[in-house]
N, C-alpha and C positions, 0 to 999 in steps of 0.2 A: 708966236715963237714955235719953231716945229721940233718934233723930238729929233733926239742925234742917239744914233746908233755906234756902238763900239766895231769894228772892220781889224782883221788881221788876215795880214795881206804878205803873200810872198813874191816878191817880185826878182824872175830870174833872166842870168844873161850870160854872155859866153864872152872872155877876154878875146881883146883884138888889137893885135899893134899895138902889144907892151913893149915900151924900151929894155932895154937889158939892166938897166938901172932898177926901172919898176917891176920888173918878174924879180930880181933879188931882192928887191923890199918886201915884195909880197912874199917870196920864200920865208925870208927871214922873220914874217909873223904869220907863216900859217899855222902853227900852234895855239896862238890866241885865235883864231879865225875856224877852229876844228867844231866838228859835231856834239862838242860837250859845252859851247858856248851858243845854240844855236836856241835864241829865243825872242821872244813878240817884244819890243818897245817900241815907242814914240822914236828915239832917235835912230831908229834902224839896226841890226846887228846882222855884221856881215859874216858870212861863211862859207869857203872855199877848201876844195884840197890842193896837195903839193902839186899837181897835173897841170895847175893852169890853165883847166880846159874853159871851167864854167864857174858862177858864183850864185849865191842868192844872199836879199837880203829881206828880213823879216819886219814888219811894222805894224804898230797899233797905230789905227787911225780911227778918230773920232771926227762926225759928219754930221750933217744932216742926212735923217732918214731917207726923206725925197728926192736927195739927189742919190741916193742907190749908189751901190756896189762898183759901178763904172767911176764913180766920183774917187771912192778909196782908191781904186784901182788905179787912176789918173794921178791923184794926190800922192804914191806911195814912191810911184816910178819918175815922179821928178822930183822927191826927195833922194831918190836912187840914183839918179844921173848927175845930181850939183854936187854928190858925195865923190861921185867916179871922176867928173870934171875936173875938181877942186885935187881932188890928189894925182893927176891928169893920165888917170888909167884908161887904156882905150876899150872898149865895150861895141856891143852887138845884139840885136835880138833880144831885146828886153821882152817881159810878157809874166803877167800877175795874175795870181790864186787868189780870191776873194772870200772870207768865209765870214759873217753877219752871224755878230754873236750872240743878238738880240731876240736873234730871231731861232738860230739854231737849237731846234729839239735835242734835248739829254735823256736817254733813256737808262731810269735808276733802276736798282733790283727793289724787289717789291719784300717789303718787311712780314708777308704772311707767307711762308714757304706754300710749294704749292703739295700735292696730292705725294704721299709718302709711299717711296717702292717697298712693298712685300716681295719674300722671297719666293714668292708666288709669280709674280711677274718680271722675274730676272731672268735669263739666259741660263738654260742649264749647264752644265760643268761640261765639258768632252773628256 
C-alpha cells in the first residue's frame, strides 16, 4: 500500500461560448461564486467575477504519493470539466496550480526571541 498524499489544486480557465441564458445564470449567482467563498474542498468551489472573463475552481485531492502532483492535477481538471459540461457552460484553456501539502515546508516563529535591540543599536533621532 503506498502513502497518499493531500494536493490542493487550483484549476483555472476562461468562459467561451456562453449562451445568453448561461451568462444570466451565472450573473445571477455570482455573489455566491465571489472571493469570500473561495476555498479548498473535495467537491470543488467555483469562483468567478461579474466580467465573465475567467473562473477557477479550488480542490482537495487525495492520491497516491507516486503518482505525483501531475496525477492531482489530471484528477482535479476532469472533475472541473464534467462540473462545466454537466451545467453546459462552455470553457477554454484549462490549466492547474498543484501544491503537496505533505510535503510543503511551514516556516513557524521560533518561541526564543532572538538577540534584544538596545538603544545603542537604534538609528539615531534626526
Amino acid at each position: 500500500m503506498t502513502a497518499q498524499h493531500t494536493y490542493r489544486v487550483i484549476v483555472r480557465g476562461k468562459w467561451d461560448g456562453l449562451t445568453a441564458p448561461s451568462r444570466d445564470k451565472l450573473l445571477a449567482e455570482a455573489d455566491d461564486h465571489g472571493l469570500a467563498q473561495m476555498q479548498f474542498t473535495p467537491e470543488g468551489a467555483l469562483s468567478y467575477e461579474r466580467t465573465l472573463h475567467s473562473f477557477s475552481f479550488r480542490y482537495v485531492i487525495v492520491s497516491d504519493a507516486a503518482d505525483g502532483e501531475e496525477m492531482a492535477a489530471a484528477l482535479a481538471e476532469d472533475k472541473a470539466e464534467n462540473v462545466l459540461k454537466a451545467a453546459g457552460l462552455g470553457y477554454r484553456e484549462l490549466r492547474s496550480t498543484v501544491t503537496d501539502m505533505d510535503t510543503m515546508k511551514i516556516n513557524r516563529k521560533s518561541r526564543w526571541p532572538g538577540p534584544r535591540r538596545t538603544a545603542a543599536r537604534r538609528c539615531p533621532a534626526r
